[in-house]
C-alpha positions as CSV (number, residue, x, y, z in Angstrom):
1,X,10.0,-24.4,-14.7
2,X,9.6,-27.9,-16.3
3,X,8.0,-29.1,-13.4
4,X,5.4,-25.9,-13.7
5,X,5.1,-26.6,-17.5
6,X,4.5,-30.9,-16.4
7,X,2.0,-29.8,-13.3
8,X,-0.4,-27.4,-15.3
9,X,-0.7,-29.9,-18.6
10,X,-1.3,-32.5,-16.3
11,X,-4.1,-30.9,-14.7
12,X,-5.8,-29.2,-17.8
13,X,-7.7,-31.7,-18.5
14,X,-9.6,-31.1,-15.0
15,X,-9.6,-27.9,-15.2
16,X,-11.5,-27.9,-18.9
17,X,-13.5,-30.0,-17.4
18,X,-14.4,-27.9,-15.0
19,X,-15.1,-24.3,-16.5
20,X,-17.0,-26.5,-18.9
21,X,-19.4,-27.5,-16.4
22,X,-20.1,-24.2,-14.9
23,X,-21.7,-23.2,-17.9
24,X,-24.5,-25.8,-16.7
25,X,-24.1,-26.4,-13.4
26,X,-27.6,-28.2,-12.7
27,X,-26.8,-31.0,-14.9
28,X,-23.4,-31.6,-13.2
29,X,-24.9,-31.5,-9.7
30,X,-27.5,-33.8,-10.7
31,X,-24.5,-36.0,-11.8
32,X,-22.8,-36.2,-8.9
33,X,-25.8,-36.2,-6.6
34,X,-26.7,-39.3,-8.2
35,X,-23.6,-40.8,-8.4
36,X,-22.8,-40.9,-4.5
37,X,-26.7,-42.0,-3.9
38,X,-26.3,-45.4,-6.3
39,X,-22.7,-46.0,-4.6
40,X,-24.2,-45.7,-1.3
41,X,-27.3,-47.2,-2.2
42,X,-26.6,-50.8,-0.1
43,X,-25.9,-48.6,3.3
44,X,-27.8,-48.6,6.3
45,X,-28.6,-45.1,5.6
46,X,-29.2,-45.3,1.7
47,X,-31.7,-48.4,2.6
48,X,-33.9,-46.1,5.6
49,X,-34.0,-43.3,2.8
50,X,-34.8,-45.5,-0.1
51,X,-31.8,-44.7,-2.3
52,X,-32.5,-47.5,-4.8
53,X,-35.8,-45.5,-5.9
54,X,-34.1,-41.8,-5.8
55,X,-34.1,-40.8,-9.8
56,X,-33.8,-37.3,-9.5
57,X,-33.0,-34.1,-6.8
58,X,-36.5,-33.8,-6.6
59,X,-36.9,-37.3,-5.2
60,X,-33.5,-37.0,-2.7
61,X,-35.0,-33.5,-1.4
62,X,-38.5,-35.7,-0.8
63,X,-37.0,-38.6,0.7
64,X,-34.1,-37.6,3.1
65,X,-34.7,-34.2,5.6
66,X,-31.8,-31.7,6.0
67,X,-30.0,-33.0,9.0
68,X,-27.2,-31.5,11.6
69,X,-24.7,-32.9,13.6
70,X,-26.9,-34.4,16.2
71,X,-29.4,-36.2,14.1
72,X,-27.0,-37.9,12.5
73,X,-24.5,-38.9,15.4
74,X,-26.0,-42.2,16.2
75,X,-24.6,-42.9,12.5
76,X,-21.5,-41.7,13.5
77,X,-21.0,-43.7,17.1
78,X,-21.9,-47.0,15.1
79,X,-19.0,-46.4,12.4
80,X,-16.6,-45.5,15.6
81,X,-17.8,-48.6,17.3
82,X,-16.5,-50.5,13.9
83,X,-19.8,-51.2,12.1
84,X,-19.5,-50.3,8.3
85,X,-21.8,-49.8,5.1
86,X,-23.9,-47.4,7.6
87,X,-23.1,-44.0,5.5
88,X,-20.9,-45.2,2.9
89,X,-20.0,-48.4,1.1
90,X,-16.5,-47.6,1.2
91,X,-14.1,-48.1,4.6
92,X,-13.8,-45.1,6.9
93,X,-10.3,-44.8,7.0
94,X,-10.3,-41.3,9.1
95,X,-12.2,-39.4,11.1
96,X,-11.9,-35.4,11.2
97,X,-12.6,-33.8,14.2
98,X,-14.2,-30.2,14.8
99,X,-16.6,-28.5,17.7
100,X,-19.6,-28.7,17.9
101,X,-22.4,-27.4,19.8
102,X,-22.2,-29.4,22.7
103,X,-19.0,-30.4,24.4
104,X,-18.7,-33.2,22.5
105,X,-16.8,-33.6,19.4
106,X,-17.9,-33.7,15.9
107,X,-16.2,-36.9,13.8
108,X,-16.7,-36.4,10.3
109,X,-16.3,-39.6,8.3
110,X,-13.4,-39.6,5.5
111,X,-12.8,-42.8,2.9
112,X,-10.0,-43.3,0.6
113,X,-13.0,-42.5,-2.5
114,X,-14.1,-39.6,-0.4
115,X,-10.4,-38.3,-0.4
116,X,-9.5,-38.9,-3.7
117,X,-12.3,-36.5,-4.8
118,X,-11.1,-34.1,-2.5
119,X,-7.6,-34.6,-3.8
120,X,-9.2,-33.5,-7.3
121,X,-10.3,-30.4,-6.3
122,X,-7.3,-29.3,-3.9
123,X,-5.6,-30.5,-7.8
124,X,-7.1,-27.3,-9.5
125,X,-6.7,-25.1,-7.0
126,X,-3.2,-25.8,-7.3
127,X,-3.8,-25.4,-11.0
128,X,-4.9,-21.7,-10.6
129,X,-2.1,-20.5,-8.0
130,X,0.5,-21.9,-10.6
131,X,-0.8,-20.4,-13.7
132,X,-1.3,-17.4,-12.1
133,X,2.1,-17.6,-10.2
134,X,4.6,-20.2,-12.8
135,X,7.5,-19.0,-10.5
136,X,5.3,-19.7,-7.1
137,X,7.8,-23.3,-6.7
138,X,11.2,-21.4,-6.9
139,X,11.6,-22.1,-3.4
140,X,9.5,-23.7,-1.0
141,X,5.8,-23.9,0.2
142,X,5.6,-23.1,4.1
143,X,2.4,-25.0,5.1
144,X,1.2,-24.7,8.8
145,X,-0.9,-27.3,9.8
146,X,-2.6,-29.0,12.8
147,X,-1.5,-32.3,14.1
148,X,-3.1,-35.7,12.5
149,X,-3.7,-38.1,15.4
150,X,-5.8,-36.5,18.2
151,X,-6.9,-40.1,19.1
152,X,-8.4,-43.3,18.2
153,X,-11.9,-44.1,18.8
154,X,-13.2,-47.3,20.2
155,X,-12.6,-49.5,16.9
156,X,-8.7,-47.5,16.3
157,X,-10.0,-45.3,13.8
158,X,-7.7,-42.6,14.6
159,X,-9.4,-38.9,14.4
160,X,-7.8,-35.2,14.2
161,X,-7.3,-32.5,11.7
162,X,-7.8,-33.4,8.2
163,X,-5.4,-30.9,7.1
164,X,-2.8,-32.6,9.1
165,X,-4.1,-36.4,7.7
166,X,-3.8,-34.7,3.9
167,X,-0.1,-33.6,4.8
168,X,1.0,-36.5,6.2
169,X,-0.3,-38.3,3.2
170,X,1.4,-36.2,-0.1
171,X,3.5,-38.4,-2.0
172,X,7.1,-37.9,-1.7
173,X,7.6,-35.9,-4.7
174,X,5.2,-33.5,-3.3
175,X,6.2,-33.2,0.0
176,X,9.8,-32.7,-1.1
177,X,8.1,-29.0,-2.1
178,X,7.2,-27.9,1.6
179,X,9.4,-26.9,4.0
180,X,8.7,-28.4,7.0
181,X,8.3,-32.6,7.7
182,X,5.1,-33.6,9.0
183,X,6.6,-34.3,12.5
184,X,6.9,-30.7,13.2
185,X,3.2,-30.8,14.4
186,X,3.4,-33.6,16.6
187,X,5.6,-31.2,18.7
188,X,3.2,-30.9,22.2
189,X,4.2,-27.8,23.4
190,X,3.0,-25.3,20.7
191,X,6.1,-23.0,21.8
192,X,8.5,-25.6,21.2
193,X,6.4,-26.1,17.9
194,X,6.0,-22.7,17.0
195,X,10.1,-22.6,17.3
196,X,10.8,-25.3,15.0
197,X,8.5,-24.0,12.6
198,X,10.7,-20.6,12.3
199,X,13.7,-22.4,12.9
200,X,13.6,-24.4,9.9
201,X,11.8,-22.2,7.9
202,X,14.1,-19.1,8.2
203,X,16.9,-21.3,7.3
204,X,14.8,-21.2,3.8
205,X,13.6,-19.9,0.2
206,X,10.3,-19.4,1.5
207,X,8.2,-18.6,-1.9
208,X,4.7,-19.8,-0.8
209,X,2.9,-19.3,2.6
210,X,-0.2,-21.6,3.3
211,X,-2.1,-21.8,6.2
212,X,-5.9,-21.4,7.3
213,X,-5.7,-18.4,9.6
214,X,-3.8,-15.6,8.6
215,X,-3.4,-14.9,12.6
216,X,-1.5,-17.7,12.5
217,X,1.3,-16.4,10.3
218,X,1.3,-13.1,12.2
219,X,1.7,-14.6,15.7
220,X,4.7,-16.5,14.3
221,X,6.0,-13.6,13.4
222,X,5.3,-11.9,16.2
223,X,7.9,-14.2,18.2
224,X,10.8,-14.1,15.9
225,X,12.6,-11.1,17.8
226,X,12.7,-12.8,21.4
227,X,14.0,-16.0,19.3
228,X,16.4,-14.8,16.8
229,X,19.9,-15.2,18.6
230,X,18.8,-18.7,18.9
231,X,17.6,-19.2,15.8
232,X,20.8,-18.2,14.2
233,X,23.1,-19.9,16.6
234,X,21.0,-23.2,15.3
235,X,21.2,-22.2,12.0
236,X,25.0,-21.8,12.1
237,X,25.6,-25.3,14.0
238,X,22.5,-27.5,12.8
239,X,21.4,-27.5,16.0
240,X,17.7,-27.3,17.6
241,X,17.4,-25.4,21.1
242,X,17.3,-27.8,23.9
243,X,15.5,-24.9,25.5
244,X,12.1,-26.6,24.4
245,X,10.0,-29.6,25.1
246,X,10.2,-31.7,22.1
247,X,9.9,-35.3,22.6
248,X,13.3,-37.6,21.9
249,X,11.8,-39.2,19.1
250,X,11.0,-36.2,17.2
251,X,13.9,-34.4,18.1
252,X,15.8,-37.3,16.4
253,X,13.8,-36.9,13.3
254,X,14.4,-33.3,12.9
255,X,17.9,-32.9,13.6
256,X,19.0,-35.8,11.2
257,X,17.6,-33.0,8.5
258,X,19.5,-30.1,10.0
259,X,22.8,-29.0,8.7
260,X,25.5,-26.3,9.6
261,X,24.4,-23.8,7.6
262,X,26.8,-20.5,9.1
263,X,26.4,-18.5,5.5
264,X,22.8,-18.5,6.1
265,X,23.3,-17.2,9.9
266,X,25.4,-14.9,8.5
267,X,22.6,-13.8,5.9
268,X,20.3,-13.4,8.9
269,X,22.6,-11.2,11.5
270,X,23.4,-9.0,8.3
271,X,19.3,-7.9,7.5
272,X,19.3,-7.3,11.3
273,X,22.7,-5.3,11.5
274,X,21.4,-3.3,8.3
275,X,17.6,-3.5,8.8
276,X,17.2,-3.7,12.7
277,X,15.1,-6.6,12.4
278,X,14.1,-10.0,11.1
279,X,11.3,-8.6,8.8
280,X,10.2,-11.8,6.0
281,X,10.4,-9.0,3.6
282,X,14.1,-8.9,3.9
283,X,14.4,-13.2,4.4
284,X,12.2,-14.0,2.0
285,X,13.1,-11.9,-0.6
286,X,11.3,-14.1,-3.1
287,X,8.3,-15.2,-1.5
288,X,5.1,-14.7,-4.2
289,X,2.2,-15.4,-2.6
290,X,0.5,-16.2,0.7
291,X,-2.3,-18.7,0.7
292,X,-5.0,-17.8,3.7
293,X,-8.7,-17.1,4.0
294,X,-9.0,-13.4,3.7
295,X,-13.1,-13.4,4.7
296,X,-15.4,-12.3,8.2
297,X,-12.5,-11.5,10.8
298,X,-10.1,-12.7,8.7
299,X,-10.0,-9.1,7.4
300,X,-8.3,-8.0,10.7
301,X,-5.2,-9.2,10.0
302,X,-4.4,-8.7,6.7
303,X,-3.4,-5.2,6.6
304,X,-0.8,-6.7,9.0
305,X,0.6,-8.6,6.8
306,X,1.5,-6.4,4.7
307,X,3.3,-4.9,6.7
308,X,5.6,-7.6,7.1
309,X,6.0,-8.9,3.9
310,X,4.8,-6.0,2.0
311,X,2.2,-5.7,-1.0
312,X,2.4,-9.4,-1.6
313,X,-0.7,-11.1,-3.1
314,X,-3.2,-13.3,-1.0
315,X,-5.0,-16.5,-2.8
316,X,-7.8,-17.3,-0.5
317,X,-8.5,-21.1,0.6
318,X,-11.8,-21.2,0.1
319,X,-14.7,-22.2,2.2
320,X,-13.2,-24.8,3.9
321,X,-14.6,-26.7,6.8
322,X,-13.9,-30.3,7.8
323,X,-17.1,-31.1,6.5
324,X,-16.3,-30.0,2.8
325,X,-14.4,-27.9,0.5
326,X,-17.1,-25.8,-1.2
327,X,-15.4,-23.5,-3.8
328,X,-11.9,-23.2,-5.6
329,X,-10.8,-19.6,-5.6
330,X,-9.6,-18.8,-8.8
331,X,-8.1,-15.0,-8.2
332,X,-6.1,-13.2,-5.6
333,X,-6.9,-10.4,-3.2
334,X,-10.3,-11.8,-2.9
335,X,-12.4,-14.1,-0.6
336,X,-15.2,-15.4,-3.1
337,X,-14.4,-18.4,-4.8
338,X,-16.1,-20.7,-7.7
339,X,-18.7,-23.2,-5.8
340,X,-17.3,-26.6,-6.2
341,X,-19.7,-28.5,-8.2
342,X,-18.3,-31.7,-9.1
343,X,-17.3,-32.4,-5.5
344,X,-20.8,-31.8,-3.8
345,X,-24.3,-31.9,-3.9
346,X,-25.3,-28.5,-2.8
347,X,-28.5,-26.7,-1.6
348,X,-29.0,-23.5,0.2
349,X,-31.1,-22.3,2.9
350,X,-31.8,-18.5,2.8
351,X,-30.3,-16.6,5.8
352,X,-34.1,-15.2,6.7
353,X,-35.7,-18.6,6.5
354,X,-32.8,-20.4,9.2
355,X,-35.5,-20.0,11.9
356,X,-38.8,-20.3,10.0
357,X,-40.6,-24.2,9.8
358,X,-41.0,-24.5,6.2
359,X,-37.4,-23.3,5.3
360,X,-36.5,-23.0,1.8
361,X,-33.9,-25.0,-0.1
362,X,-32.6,-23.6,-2.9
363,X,-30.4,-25.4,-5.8
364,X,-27.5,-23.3,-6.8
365,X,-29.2,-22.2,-9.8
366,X,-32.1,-20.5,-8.2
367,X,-29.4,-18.5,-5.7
368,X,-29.1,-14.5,-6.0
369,X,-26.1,-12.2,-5.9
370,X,-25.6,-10.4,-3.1
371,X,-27.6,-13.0,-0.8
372,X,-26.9,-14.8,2.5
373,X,-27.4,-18.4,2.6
374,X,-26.9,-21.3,5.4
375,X,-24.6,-23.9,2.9
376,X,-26.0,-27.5,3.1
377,X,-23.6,-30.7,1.0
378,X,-24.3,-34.1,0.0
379,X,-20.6,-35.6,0.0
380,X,-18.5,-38.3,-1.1
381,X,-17.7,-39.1,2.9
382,X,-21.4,-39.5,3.5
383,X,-23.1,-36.7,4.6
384,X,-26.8,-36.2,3.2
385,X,-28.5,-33.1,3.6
386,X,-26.5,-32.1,6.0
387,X,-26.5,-28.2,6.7
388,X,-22.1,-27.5,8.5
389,X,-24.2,-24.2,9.8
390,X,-22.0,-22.4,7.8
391,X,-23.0,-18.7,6.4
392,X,-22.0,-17.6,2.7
393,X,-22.7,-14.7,0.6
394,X,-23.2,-14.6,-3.7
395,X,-20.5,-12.9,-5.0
396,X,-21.3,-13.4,-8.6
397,X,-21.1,-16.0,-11.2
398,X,-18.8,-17.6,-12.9
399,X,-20.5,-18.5,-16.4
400,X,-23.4,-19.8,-14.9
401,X,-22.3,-21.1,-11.6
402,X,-22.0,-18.8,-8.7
403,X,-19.2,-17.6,-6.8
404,X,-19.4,-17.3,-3.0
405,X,-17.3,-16.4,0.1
406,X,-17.7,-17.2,3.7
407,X,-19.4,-14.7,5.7
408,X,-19.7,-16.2,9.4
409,X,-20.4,-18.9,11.4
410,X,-23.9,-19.9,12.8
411,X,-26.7,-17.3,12.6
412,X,-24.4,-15.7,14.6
413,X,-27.2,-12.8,15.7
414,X,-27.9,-10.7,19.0
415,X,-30.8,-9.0,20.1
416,X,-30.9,-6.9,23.3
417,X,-33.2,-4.8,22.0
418,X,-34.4,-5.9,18.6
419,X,-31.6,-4.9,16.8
420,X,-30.7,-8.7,15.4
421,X,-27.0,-7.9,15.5
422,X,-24.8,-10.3,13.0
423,X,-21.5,-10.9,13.2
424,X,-21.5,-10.2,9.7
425,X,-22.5,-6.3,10.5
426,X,-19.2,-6.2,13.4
427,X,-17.3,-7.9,10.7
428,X,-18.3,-5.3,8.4
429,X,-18.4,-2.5,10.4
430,X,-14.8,-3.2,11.6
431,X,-13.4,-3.9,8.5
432,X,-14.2,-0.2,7.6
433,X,-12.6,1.2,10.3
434,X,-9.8,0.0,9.8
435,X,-9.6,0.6,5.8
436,X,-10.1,4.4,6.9
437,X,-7.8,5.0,10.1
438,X,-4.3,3.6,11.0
439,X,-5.2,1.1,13.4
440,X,-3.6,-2.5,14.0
441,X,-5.5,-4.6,16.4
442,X,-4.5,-8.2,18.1
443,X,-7.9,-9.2,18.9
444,X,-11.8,-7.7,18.7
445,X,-14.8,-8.7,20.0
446,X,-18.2,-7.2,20.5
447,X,-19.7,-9.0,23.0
448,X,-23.8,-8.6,24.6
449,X,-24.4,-6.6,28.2
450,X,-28.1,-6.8,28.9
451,X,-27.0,-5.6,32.6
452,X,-25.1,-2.3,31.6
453,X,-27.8,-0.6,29.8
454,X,-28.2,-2.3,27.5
455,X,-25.4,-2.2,25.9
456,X,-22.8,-3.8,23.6
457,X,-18.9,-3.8,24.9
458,X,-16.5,-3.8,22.3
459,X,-13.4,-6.1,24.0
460,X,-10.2,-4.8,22.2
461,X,-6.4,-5.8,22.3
462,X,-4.5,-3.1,20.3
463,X,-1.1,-4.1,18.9
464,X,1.6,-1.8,21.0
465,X,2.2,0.6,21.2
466,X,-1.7,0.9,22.8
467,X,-3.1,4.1,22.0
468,X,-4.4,7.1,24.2
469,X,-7.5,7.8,25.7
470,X,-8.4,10.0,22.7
471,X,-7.3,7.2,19.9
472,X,-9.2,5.2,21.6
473,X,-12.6,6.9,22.1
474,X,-12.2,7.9,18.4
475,X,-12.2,4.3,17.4
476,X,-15.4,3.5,19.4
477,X,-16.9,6.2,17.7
478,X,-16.0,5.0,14.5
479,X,-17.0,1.2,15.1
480,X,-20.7,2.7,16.6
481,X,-21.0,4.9,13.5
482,X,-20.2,1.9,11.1
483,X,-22.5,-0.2,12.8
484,X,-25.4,2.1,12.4
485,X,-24.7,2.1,8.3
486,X,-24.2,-2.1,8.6
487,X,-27.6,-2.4,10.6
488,X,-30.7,0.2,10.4
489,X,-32.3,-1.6,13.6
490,X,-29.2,-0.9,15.4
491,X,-29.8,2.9,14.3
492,X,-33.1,2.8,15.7
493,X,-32.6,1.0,19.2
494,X,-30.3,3.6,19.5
495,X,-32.1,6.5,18.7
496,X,-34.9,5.4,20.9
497,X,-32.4,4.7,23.9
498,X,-33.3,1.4,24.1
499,X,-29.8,0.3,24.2
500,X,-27.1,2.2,25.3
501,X,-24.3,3.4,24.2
502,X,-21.7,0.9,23.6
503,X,-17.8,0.6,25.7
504,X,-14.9,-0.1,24.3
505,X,-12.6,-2.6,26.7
506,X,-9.3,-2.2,25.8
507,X,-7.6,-5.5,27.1
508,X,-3.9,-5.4,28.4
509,X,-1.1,-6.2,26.3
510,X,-0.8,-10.4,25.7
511,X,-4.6,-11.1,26.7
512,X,-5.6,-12.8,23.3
513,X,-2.3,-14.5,23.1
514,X,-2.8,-15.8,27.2
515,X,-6.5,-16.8,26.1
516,X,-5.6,-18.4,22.9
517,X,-3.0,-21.0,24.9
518,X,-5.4,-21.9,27.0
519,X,-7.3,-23.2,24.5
520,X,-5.1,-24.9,22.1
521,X,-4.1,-26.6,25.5
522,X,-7.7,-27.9,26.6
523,X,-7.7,-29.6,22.7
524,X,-8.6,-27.1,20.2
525,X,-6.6,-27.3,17.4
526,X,-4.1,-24.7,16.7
527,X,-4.6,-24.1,13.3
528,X,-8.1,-24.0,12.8
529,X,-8.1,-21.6,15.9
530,X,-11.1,-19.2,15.4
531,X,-12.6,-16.8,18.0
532,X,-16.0,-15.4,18.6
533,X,-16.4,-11.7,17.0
534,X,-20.1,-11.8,18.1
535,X,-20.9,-13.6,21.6
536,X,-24.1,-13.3,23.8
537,X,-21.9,-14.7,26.6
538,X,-21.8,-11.5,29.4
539,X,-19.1,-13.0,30.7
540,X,-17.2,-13.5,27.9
541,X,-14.9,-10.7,28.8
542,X,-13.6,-12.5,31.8
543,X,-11.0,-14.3,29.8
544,X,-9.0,-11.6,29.4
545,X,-7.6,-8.7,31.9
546,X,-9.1,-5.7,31.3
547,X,-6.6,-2.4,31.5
548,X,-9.2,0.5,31.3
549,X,-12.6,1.4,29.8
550,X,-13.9,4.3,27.3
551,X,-17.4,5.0,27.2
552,X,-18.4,7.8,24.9
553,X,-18.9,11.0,26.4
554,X,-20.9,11.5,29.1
555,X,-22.4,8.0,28.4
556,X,-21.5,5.6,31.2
């Protein structure tokens, strides 16, 4: 508890600081705008844009154009090359690496001035958790991550997940918190990785769970029953399974930390003689809190979790891309959080105006509750203007700043017959469903069939057991139903028949989990995994195995 008392008066200054600002939020973005323009002033960017004579937002928005990925790349290639002062002033140190939308990567620039302010933030969000939560460090923070090093690029500036470069980087003090060393995720083979993980961790006071995806969490789970003779047996000798691929050198690592630990075993074979199984309810009796994003399909899986580790609160991370970290939730069970302000420069472009040629861009003053927006930052790492494509919604405000949450990816719309289908609406729709009937679900999908009707198909993987043919066909009657109250054009295109009725493909047992594999093995990284919930690919479906079909009556 000292430590708790030492960690929140060392951060109340920031966090004063903070709430103070948010009463004008203007004059602090106008601070910080200006602030990263005059630093940067000297680059080969800041000279093209005329930095030197920017006095104001109104002169930035004049001078330099809202940009993407592509428009800035040749920026990007010259810093990987080695060239520097092009975006920054400072060194890029660090490159994080996301998709984009071609098949080549997206490298987004991080300094050691750009991570410090980063730092500050991730510093009171922190601040919230604890006050809320003083007992939250009792035991230890479980932290799943992605791997640091995906590569170098042609200059050795190594690139790969950010949140794998941050957790590498905590100073000792605050790593001795977490759970698991850093060389966990340099394990290859993610089964291999996904066994040390609950290896170590079960071994554990587990108090604090934080990871991106909540998935994640759940397919861990998910694989403790096939394991846990083998976990215990490593438990009780301080061993680590030779039945998995872990390279010699990390092996070493671990096992040097591992320790014959047979009270613990014992612990573990008791909950299951009594319980019947491993359930973290029952291993983690003390756990407090469970740090995940909780909006768009994120919804899916929560209701899961609670039936693992029953009614236990959920701090969402934010809206978090490897771009920037826009907003600092402040309370649980929610997915809104206060927007950042003294981290970025934002402006907003309305959801309606994404496709229009004179597009708005609003300040965060001028934004309205309940709206969509596309999210563009000026940051500390040197992007300008620079819209991630990222969808969030006003929650509210907090004084006078707002709050937002992540809604979806992209535009994210479908139209086979003028219905301008969002991901938001399936997101919605199926979040509904699932408040209302007793369904847990692997994996859902709703993707576009311009040659079946129209129609949509609705690709599902129920958890087991799957349900009947008359579960089922209630479901997709509940999802079509939803979707008529999430999208009035959808009502209407159906009414008119100009788009069938939609099919529910219930996927056999494992699909997701096959599909998912593959593509942490072709590169993506594990824990930022994400899948579509809205695809115009038609042949989407044909990444999965399909067990059987349900149309709605009479409807084929």
């Amino acid at each position: 508890m000292n430590f708790i008392n030492f960690l929140l008066k060392y951060i109340e200054p920031e966090r004063r600081l903070f709430e103070f600002c948010t009463n004008n939020p203007l004059r602090t973005q106008k601070k910080v705008l200006l602030r990263y323009i005059r630093r940067n002033k000297n680059t080969e960017f800041g000279s093209k844009f005329n930095f030197s004579k920017i006095r104001s937002i109104e002169d930035y928005r004049a001078m330099v154009p809202i940009s993407n990925y592509e428009e800035i790349r040749p920026y990007i290639d010259k810093i990987a090359r080695g060239d520097q002062g092009v975006l920054t002033k400072d060194k890029v140190v660090f490159f994080g690496a996301t998709s984009g939308t071609t098949n080549l990567p997206k490298l987004i620039p991080t300094t050691n001035y750009s991570e410090r302010i980063k730092d500050h933030l991730m510093s009171l969000w922190s601040y919230y958790i604890v006050r809320d939560h003083p007992d939250v460090l009792d035991g230890k923070i479980l932290a799943i991550v992605s791997p640091e090093i995906e590569g170098k690029t042609e200059a050795g500036i190594p690139f790969g997940a950010e949140s794998g470069y941050s957790y590498k980087a905590l100073p000792k003090p605050v790593a001795n918190l977490y759970a698991l060393p850093y060389e966990v995720f340099d394990i290859e083979d993610y089964e291999a990785r996904h066994y040390a993980i609950l290896r170590i961790s079960l071994e554990q006071n587990i108090t604090d769970i934080a990871t991106l995806n909540p998935n994640m969490i759940i397919l861990l789970l998910h694989k403790i029953e096939k394991w846990q003779d083998m976990i215990i047996d490593d438990i009780s000798s301080g061993g680590l399974s030779e039945r998995f691929a872990i390279a010699p050198e990390i092996r070493a690592t671990l096992t040097k930390r591992l320790r014959q630990n047979p009270k613990r075993a014992n612990e573990l074979k008791n909950i299951l003689k009594t319980r019947g199984k491993l359930l973290p309810k029952y291993f983690w009796p003390n756990m407090k809190i469970i740090e995940c994003w909780q909006g768009g399909m994120m919804k899916l899986y929560l209701k899961e979790l609670d039936d693992y580790f029953g009614p236990i609160p959920k701090r969402d991370i934010g809206c978090v891309s490897t771009e920037a970290r826009a907003s600092i939730p402040i309370k649980n069970n929610r997915s809104d959080g206060v927007l950042a302000i003294l981290t970025n420069f934002y402006e907003f472009i309305p959801k309606e105006d994404a496709l229009c040629a004179n597009r708005r861009a609003l300040i965060c003053t001028e934004l309205e509750v309940g709206k969509e927006y596309f999210i563009v930052v000026t940051t500390a790492g040197g992007l300008y203007r620079y819209n991630i494509d990222d969808i969030i919604k006003v929650t509210g405000f907090f004084n006078k700043t707002p709050t937002i949450e992540f809604v979806q990816k992209g535009l994210g719309a479908t139209s086979l017959a003028g219905e301008k289908l969002y991901a938001s609406h399936v997101n919605d729709a199926l979040a509904k469903v699932l408040e209302s009937e007793n369904f847990r679900l692997e994996f859902f999908c709703a993707v576009t069939k311009p040659a079946e009707g129209p129609r949509y198909a609705f690709l599902v993987e129920f958890s087991e057991p799957a349900p009947s043919d008359e579960i089922a066909l209630k479901f997709l009657a509940s999802i079509e139903e939803e979707l008529g109250r999430q999208d009035r054009e959808y009502v209407f295109v159906r009414k008119a028949q100009l788009l069938a009725p939609p099919s529910l493909k219930i996927l056999k047992s494992g699909s997701f989990e096959a599909y998912r594999a593959r593509k942490i093995a072709s590169g993506r990284q594990e824990g930022q995994f994400k899948f579509a919930e809205l695809t115009s690919d038609a042949n989407f479906e044909t990444n999965f195995e399909i067990e059987r079909i349900i149309y709605l009556p009479g409807k084929k």
